[in-house]
C-alpha positions in Angstrom: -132.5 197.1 -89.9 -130.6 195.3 -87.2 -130.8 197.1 -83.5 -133.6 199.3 -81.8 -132.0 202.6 -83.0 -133.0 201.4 -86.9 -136.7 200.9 -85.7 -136.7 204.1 -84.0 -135.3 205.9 -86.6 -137.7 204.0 -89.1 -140.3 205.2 -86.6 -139.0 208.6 -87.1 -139.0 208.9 -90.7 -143.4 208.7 -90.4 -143.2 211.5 -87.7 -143.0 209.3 -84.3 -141.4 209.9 -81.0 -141.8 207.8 -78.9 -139.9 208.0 -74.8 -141.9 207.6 -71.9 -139.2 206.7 -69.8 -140.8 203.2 -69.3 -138.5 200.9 -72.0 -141.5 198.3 -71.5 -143.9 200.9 -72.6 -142.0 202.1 -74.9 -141.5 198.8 -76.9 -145.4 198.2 -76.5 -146.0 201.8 -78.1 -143.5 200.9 -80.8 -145.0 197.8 -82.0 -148.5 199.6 -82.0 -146.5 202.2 -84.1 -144.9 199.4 -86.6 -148.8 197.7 -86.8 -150.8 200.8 -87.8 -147.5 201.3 -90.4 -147.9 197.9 -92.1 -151.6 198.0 -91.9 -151.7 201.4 -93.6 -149.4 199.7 -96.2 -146.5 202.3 -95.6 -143.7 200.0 -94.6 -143.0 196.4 -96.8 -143.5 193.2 -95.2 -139.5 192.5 -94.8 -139.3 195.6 -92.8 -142.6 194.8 -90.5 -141.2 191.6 -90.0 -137.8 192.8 -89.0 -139.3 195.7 -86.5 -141.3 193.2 -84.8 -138.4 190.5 -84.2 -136.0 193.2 -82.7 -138.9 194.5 -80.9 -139.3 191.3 -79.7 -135.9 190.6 -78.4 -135.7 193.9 -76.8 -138.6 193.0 -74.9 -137.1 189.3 -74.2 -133.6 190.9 -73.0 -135.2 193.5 -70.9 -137.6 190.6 -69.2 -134.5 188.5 -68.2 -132.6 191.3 -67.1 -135.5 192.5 -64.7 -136.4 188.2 -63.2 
């Protein structure tokens, strides 16, 4: 898993959609997604930890693009 499309599509593969037309809200939702997954025990550690990073930078990106 390397770029936003692999968490989506990991996302995908347990039934979620997420697009709200709000890319901030949408990586919020996402993480809430990848948490309940990892809680659950349905996706391994690695894979939580990746999701959360790219997540993460997404979010980062997006915030210096915006200030």
């Amino acid at each position: 898993m390397k770029t936003m499309y692999d968490v989506q599509q990991l996302l995908k593969k347990y039934g979620t959609f997420i697009y709200t037309g709000n890319r901030f809200g949408d990586l919020e939702l996402m993480e809430m997604e990848v948490n309940e997954l990892y809680q659950l025990q349905f996706i391994l550690p690695e894979d939580y930890t990746v999701a959360k990073l790219i997540i993460r930078r997404e979010r980062s990106q997006l915030h210096d693009k915006k200030g």
